[in-house]
C-alpha positions as CSV (number, residue, x, y, z in Angstrom):
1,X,-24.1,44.4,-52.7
2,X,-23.3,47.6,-54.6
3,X,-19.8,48.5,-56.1
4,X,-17.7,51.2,-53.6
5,X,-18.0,54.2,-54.5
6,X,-14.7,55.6,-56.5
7,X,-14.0,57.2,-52.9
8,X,-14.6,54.5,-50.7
9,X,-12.5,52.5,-52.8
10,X,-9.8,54.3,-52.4
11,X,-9.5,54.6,-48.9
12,X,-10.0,51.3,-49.2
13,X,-6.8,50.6,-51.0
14,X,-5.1,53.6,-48.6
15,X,-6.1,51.4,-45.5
16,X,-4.1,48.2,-46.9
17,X,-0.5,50.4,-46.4
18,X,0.9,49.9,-49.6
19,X,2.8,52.3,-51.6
20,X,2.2,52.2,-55.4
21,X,2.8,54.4,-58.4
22,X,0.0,56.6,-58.9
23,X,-0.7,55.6,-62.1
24,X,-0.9,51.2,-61.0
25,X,-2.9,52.8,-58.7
26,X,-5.6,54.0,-60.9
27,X,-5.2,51.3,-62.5
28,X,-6.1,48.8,-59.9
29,X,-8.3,51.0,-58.8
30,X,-10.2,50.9,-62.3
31,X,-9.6,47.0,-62.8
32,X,-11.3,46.5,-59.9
33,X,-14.5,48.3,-60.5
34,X,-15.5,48.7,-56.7
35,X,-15.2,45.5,-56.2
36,X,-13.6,44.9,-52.2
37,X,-12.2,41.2,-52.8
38,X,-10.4,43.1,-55.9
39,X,-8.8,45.9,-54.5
40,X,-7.4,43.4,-51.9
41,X,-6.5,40.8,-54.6
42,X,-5.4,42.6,-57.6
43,X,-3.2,44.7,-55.7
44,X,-2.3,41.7,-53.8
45,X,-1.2,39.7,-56.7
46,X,1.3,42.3,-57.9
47,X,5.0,42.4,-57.0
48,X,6.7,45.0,-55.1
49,X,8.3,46.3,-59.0
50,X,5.2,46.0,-60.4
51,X,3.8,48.0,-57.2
52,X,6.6,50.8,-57.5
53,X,7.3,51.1,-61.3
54,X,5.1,52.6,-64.1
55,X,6.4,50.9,-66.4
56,X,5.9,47.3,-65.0
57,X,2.4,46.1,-64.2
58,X,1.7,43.3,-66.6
59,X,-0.9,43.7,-69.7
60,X,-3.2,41.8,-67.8
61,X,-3.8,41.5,-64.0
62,X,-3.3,38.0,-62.4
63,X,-6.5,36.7,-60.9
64,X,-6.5,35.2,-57.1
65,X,-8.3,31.9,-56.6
66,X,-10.0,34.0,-54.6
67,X,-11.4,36.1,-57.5
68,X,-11.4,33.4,-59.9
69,X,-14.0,30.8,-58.0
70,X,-16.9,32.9,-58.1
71,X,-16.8,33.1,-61.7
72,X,-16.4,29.2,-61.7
73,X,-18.9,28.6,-60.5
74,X,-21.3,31.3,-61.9
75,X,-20.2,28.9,-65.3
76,X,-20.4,25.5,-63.9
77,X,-24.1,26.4,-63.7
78,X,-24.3,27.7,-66.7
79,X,-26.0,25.5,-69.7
80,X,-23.9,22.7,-71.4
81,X,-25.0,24.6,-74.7
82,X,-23.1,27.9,-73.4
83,X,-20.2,26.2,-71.3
């Protein structure tokens, strides 16, 4: 399956009813790269400040177990020479 469209994705995030600073919006909505299960998750793992405030989403976005397992498991299967 294809990455949303920049559009799609953000009526995507519209539709979860969540007010956010614009610019933690773009944000998420970059971090997320069209990615559904991100848009859900990333702006799902943020707090209310971090939703609300500029000046407070962290340097790096927490990952959901969610968005985490798939990428276990993609390197589980990789080779022991690359794990």
């Amino acid at each position: 399956m294809p990455p949303l469209t920049a559009e799609a994705s953000a009526r995507l995030l519209d539709a979860l009813g969540l007010a956010m600073a614009p610019s933690v919006r773009r944000r998420v909505l970059a971090e997320a790269a069209g990615i559904p299960l991100a848009l859900v998750d990333l702006r799902a793992a943020l707090t209310d400040a971090q939703l609300s405030d500029p000046r407070r989403p962290p340097a790096v976005f927490p990952l959901t177990d969610r968005l985490r397992a798939p990428f276990a498991a993609a390197v589980r299967e990789l080779p022991g020479s690359t794990a």
